[in-house]
C-alpha positions as CSV (number, residue, x, y, z in Angstrom):
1,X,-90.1,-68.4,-71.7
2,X,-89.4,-68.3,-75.5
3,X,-91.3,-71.7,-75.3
4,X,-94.4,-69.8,-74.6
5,X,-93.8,-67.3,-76.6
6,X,-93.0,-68.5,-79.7
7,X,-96.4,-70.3,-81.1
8,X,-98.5,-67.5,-80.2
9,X,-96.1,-65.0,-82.2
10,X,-96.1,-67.3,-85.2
11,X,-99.9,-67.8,-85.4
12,X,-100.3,-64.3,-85.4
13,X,-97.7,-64.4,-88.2
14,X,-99.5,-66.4,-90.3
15,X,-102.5,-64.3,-89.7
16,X,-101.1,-61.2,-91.0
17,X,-100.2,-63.2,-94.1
18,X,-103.2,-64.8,-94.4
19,X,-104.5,-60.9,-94.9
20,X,-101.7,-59.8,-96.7
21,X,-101.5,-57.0,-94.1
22,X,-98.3,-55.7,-92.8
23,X,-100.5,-53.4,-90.1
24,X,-99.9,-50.3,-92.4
25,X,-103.5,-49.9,-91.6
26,X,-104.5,-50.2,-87.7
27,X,-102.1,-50.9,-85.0
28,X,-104.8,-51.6,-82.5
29,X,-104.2,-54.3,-79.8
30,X,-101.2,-55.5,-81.8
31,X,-97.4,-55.3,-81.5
32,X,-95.4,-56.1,-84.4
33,X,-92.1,-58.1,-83.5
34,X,-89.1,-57.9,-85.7
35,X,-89.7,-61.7,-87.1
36,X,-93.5,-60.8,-88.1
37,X,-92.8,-58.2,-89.8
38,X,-89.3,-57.2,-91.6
39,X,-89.5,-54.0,-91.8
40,X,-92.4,-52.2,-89.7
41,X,-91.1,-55.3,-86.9
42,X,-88.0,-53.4,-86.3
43,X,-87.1,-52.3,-82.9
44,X,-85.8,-48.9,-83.9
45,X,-89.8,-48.7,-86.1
46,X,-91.8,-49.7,-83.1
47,X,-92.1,-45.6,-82.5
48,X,-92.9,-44.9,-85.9
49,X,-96.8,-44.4,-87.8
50,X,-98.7,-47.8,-89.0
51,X,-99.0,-46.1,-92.4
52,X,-96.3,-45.3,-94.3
53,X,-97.8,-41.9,-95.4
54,X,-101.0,-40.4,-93.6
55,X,-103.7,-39.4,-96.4
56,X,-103.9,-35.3,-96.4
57,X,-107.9,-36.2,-95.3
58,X,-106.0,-38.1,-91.9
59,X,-104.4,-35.6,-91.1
60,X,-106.8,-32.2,-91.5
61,X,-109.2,-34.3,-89.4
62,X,-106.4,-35.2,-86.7
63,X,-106.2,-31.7,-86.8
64,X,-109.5,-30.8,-86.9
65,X,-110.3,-32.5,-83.6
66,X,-106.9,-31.6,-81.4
67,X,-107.2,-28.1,-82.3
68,X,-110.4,-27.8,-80.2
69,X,-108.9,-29.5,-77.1
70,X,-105.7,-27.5,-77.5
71,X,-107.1,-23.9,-77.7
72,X,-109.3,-24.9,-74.6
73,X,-106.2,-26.1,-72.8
74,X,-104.2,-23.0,-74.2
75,X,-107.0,-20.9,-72.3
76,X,-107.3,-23.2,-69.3
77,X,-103.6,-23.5,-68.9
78,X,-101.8,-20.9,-71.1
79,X,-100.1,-23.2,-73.2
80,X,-99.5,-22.6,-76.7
81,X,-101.6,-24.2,-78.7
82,X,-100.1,-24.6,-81.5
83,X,-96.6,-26.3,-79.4
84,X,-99.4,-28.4,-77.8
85,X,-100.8,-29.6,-81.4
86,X,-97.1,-29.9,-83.3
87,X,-95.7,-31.9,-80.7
88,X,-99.2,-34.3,-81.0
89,X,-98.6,-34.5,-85.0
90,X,-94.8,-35.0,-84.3
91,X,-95.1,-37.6,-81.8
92,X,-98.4,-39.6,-82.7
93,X,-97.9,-39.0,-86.5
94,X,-101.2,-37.5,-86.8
95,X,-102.6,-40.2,-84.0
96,X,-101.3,-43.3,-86.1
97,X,-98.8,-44.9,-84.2
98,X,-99.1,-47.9,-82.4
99,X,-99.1,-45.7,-78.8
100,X,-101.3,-43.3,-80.1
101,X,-103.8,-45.8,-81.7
102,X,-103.7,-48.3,-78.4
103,X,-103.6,-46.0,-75.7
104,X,-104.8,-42.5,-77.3
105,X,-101.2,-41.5,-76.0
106,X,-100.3,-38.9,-78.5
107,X,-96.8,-37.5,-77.2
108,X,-95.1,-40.4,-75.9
109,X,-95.8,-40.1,-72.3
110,X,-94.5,-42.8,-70.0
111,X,-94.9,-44.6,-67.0
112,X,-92.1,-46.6,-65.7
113,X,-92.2,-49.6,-63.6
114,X,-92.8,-53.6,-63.9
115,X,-96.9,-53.8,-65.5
116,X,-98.0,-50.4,-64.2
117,X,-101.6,-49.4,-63.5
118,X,-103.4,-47.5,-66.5
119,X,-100.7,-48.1,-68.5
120,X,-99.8,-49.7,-71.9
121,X,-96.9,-51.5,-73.0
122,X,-94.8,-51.6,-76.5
123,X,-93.5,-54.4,-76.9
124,X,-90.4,-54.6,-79.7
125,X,-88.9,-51.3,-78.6
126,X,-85.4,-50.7,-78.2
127,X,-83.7,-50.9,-74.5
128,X,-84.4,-47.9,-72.8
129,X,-83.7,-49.2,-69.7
130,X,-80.9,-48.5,-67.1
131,X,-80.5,-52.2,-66.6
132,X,-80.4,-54.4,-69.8
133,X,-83.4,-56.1,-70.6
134,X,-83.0,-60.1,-71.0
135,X,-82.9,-61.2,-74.9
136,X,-85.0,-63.9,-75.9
137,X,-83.8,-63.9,-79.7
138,X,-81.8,-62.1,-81.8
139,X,-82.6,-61.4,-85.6
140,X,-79.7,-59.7,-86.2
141,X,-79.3,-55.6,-86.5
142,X,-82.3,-53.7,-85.0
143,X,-84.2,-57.1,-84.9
144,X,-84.6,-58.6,-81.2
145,X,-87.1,-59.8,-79.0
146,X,-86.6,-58.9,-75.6
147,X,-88.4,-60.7,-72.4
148,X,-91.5,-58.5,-72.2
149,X,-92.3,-59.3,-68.6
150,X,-89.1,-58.0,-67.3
151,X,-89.6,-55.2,-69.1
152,X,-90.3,-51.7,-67.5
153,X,-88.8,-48.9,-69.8
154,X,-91.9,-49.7,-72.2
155,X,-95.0,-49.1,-70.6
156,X,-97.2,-45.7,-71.8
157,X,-99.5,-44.0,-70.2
158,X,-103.2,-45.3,-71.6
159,X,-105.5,-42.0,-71.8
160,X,-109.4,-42.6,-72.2
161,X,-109.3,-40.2,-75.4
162,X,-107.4,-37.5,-76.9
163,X,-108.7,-34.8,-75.1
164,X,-107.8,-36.3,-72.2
165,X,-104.1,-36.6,-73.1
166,X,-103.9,-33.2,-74.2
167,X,-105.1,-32.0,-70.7
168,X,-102.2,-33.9,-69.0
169,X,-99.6,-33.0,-70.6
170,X,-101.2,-29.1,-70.6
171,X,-102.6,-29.3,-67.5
172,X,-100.3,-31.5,-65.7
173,X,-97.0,-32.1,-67.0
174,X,-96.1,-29.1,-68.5
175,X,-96.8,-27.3,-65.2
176,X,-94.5,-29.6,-63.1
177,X,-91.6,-27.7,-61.5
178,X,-89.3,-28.7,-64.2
179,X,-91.2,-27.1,-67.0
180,X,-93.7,-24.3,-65.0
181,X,-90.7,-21.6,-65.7
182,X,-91.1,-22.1,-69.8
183,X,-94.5,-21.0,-69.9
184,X,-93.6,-17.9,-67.7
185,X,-90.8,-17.1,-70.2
186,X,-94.0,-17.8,-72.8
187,X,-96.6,-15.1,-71.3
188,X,-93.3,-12.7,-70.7
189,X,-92.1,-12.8,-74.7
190,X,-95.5,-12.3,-75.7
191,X,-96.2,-9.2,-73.2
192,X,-93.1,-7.8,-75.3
193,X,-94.7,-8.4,-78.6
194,X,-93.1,-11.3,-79.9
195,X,-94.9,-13.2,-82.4
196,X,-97.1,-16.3,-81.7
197,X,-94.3,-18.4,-83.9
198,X,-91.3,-16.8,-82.6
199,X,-92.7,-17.5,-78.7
200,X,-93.9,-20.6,-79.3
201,X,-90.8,-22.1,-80.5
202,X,-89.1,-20.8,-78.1
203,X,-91.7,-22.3,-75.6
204,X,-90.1,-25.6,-77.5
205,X,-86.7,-25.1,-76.9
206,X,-86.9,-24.4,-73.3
207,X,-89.1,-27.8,-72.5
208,X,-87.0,-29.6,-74.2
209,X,-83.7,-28.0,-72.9
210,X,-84.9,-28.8,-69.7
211,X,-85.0,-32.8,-70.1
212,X,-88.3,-33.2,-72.4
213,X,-86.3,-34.9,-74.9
214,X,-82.9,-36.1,-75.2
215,X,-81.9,-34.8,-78.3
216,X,-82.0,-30.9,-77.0
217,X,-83.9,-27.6,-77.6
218,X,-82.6,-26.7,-80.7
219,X,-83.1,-29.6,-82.7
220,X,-86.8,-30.1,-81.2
221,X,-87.7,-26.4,-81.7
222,X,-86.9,-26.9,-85.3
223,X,-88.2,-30.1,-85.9
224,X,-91.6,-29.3,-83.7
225,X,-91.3,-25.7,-85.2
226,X,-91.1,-26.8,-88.9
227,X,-94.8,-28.8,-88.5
228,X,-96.1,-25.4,-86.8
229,X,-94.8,-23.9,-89.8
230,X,-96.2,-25.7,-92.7
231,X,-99.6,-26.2,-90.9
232,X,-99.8,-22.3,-89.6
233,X,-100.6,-23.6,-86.2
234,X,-100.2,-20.1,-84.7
235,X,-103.6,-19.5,-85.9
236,X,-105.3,-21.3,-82.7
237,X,-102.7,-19.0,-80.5
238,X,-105.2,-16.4,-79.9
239,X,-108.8,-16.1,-81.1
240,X,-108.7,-12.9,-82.8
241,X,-105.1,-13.9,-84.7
242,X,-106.8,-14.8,-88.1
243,X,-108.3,-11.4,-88.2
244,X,-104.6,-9.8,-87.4
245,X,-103.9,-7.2,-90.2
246,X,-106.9,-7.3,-92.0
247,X,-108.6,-4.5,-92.9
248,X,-112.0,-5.1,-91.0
249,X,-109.9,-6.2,-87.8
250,X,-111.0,-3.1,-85.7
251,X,-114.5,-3.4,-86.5
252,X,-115.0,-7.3,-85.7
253,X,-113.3,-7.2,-82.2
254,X,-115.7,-3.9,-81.7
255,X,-118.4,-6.0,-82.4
256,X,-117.3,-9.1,-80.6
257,X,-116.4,-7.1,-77.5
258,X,-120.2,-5.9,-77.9
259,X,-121.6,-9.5,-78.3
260,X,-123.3,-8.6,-81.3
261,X,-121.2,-11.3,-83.3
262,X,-119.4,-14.1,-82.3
263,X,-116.3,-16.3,-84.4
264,X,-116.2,-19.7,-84.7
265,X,-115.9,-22.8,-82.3
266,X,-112.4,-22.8,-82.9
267,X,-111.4,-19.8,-82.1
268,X,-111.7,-18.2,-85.5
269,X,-113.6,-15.8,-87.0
270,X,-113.0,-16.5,-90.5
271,X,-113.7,-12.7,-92.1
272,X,-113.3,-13.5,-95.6
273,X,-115.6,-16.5,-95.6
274,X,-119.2,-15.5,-96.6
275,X,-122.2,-14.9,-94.5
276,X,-125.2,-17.2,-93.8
277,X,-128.7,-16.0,-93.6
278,X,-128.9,-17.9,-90.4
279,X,-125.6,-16.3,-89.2
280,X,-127.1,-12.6,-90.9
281,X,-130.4,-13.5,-88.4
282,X,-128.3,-13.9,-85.6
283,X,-125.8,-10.9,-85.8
284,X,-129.3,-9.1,-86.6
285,X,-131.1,-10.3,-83.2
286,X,-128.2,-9.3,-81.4
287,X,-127.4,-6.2,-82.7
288,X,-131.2,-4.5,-82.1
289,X,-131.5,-6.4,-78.9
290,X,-135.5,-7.8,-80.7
291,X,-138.0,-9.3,-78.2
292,X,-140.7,-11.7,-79.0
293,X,-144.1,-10.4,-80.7
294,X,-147.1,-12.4,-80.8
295,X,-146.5,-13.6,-84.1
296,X,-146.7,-17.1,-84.3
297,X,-143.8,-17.9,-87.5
298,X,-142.2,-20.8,-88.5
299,X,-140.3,-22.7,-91.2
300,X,-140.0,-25.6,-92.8
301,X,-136.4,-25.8,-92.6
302,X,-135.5,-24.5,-89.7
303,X,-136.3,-26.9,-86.6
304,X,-136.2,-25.5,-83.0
305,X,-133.0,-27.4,-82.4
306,X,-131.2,-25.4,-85.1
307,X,-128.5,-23.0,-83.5
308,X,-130.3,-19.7,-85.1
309,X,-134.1,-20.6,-84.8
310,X,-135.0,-18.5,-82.1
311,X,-133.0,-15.6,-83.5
312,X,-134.7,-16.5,-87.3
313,X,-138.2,-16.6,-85.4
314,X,-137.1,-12.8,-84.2
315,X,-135.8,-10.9,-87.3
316,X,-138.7,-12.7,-89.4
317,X,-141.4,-11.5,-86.5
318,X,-139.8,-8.1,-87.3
319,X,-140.4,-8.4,-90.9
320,X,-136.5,-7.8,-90.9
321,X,-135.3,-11.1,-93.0
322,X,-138.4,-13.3,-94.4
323,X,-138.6,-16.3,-95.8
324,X,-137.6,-17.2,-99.5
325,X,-140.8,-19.0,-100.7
326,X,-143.7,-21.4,-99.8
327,X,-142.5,-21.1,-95.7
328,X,-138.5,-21.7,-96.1
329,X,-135.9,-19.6,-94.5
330,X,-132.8,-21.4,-96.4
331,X,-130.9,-20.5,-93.2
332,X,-127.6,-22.4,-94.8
333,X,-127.7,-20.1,-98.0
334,X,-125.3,-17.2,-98.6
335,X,-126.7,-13.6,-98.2
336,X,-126.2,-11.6,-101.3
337,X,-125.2,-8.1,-101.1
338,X,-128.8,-6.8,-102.2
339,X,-130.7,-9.3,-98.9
340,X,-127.5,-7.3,-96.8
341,X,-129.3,-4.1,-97.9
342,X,-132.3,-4.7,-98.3
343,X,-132.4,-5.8,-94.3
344,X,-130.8,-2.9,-92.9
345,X,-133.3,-1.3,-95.0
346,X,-136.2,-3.5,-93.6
347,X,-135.1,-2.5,-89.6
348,X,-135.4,1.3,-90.2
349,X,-131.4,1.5,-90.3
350,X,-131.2,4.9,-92.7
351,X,-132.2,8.5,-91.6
352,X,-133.8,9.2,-94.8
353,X,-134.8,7.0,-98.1
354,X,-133.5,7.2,-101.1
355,X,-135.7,8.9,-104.1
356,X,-137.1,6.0,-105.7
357,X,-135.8,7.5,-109.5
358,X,-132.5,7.5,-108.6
359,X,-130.0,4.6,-110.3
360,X,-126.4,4.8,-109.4
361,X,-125.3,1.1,-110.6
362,X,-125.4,0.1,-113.9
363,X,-126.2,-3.9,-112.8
364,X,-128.8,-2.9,-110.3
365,X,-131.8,-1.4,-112.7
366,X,-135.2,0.9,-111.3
367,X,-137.0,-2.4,-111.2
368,X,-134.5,-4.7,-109.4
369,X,-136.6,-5.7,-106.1
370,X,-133.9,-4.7,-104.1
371,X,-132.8,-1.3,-105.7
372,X,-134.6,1.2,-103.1
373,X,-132.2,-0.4,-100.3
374,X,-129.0,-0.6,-102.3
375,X,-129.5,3.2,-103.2
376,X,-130.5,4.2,-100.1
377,X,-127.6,2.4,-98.2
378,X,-125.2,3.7,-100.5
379,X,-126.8,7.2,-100.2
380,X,-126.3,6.8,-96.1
381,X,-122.5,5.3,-96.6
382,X,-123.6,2.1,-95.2
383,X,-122.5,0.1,-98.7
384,X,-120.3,1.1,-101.0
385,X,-119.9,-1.0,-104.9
386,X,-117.0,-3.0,-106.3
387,X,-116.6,0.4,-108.3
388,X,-118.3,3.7,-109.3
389,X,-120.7,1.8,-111.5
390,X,-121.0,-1.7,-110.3
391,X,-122.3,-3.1,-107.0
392,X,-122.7,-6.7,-107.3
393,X,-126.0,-7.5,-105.9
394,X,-125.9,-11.0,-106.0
395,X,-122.4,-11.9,-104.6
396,X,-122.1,-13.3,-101.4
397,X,-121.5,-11.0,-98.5
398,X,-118.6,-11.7,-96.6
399,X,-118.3,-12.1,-92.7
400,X,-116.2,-8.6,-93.0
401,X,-118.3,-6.6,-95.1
402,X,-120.8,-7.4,-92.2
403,X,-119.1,-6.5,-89.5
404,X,-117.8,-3.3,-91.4
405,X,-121.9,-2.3,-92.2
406,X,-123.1,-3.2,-88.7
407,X,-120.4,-1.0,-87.3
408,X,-121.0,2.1,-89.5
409,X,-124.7,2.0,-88.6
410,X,-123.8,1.8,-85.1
411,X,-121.1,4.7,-85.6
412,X,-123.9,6.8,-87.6
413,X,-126.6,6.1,-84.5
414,X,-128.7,5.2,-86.7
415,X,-129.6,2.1,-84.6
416,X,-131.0,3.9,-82.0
């Protein structure tokens, strides 16, 4: 057997010098063994990341992409998302190990048995088996190569993508009568008011406690529990959790409830990020519940795949939001606090104007094109300045200060 062996494992050998590569770049279809590579060829190392440290623009889009799949297994399943997407970073090293990068396996998951269906096998790990394994050459320490074909302690489960290993361990292994009761304890500590850290931990230390891992509870709830930390993965726990003690938190879940705004994809809403004209349109369209007119309008930049076309084609057959200049919308700009008022001031959302003499802010002069609706918005206590004397008319409005507006208009009736 070592016969056989042997001159395919030093060709790809001399390959790997050939490229000066010591697979600290891509682990796909290859399994270092400890004579290829010193160090990385170590048994102990077969577990560990291809790259010796994971670029910060790895990881956020590693994290970028299990977030989704782990707040829609959180809500499928009612697992915590953020033990789901710690315990992928932990084990898969933000996806680059060699399981993670061969078999989109990102938390170890195994399948034991002599060349198993649907599975994939790492060669070079250390004896995890019951019975020992047969030794076909030993390197010394931490350095041996162990007859592969008897093997049946190294053999992962091969997933078709992430997403679909996220759903098994969420939707299938977690949920097995050895770990169902952890998620119960979960949903009960939550009821009670714990916090999404302190609960999800916890969610840790019980799967692990009850044979997850060798090592115990404790010491995976703070190993697990430390990545949650430093990446605040308790944000994807709930949708409404980065809104959680701020001060426009009552008035966007009003609105949401309503359907007159929506957050994010990823559960978000992001309040203190600044609005979009398109995003303006849409809240807009929603909120007054326009129809269609027989005004035939259109933009250059906006195409009818866009997300907010039909809801730009509404607010601009209202003459609520118009275009910019020569037939652009510029539905990826930021609306400025004047365009906020001078839209609600567009749809009729006042009980009585403003005198046109009247000049409260000391940047917004007589003839500023927008200084009718500021005055008036102020005078209904729709919008309010930075301070006694200043309004800001050309800073961004913020997601918030939306929310905040469109729910004092509603409040006032004067949407009705």
């Amino acid at each position: 057997m070592a016969k056989t062996i042997r001159p395919l494992l030093s060709l790809l050998f001399f390959l790997l010098v050939l490229n000066g590569s010591s697979l600290t770049t891509s682990a796909k279809g290859v399994n270092l063994l400890p004579f290829e590579d010193v160090k990385s060829g170590r048994n102990s190392n077969a577990y560990l990341s291809t790259y010796e440290y994971p670029s910060n623009k790895m990881k956020e889009d590693f994290i970028d992409e299990i977030s989704t799949y782990a707040m829609k297994a959180n809500e499928k399943w009612g697992i915590p998302a953020s033990a789901i997407m710690g315990m992928a970073i932990l084990e898969s090293g933000y996806g680059t190990t060699r399981i993670a990068m061969n078999a989109n396996n990102l938390f170890g998951i195994k399948v034991w048995g002599h060349n198993p269906k649907n599975a994939w096998q790492l060669k070079g790990q250390p004896d995890e088996d019951y019975e020992p394994v047969p030794v076909l050459k030993d390197y010394g320490n931490d350095r041996k190569i162990y007859d592969e074909s008897k093997r049946r302690d190294n053999w992962y489960r091969a997933f078709s993508s992430y997403k679909e290993a996220v759903d098994y361990l969420a939707g299938n292994l977690l949920l097995n009568d050895r770990y169902r009761f952890a998620k119960k304890n979960y949903d009960e500590r939550i009821k009670k008011g714990w916090s999404y850290e302190r609960a999800s931990k916890e969610y840790l230390y019980d799967v692990a406690n009850a044979g997850y891992i060798h090592l115990g509870g404790e010491y995976y709830r703070n190993k697990v529990g430390s990545i949650m930390d430093e990446r605040d993965l308790y944000q994807y726990d709930d949708r409404k959790l980065d809104i959680d003690g701020h001060w426009a938190a009552e008035q966007i879940v009003f609105l949401t409830e309503k359907g007159w705004l929506s957050g994010y994809p990823d559960g978000t809403y992001k309040p203190n990020h600044s609005i979009t004209r398109a995003q303006a349109a849409a809240i807009i369209s929603n909120f007054l519940a326009l129809t269609t007119t027989n005004k035939d309008i259109s933009f250059k930049d906006v195409e009818n795949s866009f997300w907010a076309s039909e809801s730009i084609r509404l607010v601009a057959q209202h003459s609520i939001i118009n275009g910019i200049e020569d037939g652009y919308f510029s539905p990826n700009t930021f609306l400025t606090r004047a365009q906020a008022a001078q839209i609600f001031y567009n749809a009729g959302l006042y009980s009585q104007s403003a005198n046109k003499g009247v000049n409260s802010f000391i940047d917004v002069h007589q003839n500023f094109w927008a200084s009718l609706a500021i005055e008036t918005m102020k005078q209904e206590g729709i919008m309010a300045g930075y301070t006694a004397s200043r309004f800001g008319p050309n800073n961004p409005t913020t997601r918030a200060h939306m929310a905040a507006m469109i729910y004092r208009i509603h409040e006032k009736g004067l949407n009705k």
